[in-house]
N, C-alpha and C positions, 0 to 999 in steps of 0.2 A: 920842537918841544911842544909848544902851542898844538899843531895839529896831531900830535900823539895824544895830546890831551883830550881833543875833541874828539878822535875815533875811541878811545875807552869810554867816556862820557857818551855818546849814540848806542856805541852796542850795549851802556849799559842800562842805558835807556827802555830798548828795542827787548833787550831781555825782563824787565821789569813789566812791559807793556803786553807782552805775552803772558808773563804771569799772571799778570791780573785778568789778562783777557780768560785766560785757563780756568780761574778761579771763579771767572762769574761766569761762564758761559755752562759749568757742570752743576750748580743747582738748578738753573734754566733751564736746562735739557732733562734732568729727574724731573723737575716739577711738569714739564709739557710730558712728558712720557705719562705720568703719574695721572696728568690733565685727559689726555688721548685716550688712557684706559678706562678711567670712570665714566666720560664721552663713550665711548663702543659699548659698556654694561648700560648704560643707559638707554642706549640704542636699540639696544637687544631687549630689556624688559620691555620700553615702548612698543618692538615688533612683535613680541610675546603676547603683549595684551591685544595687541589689535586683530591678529589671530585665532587668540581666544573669544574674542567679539563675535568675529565672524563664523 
């Protein structure tokens, strides 16, 4: 009895702990995506002017 109790209790644990993991790991990922892109445009106008310099 006891250890049916603790195998519901872990996997519901383990399932709980993926949620969350899921949950935070998808604004993190938009936001570095988000972060990466405006990094590359910025890159690009930086290359842009130094070209034009030259």
């Amino acid at each position: 009895m006891i250890k049916d109790h603790i195998k519901a209790y872990t996997s519901l644990t383990t399932v709980c702990l993926l949620w969350t993991a899921s949950t935070l790991v998808k604004p993190i990922y938009i936001s570095s995506r988000f972060a990466l892109r405006a990094i590359g445009k910025a890159n690009d106008k930086h290359a842009v002017k130094v070209v034009t310099n030259e």
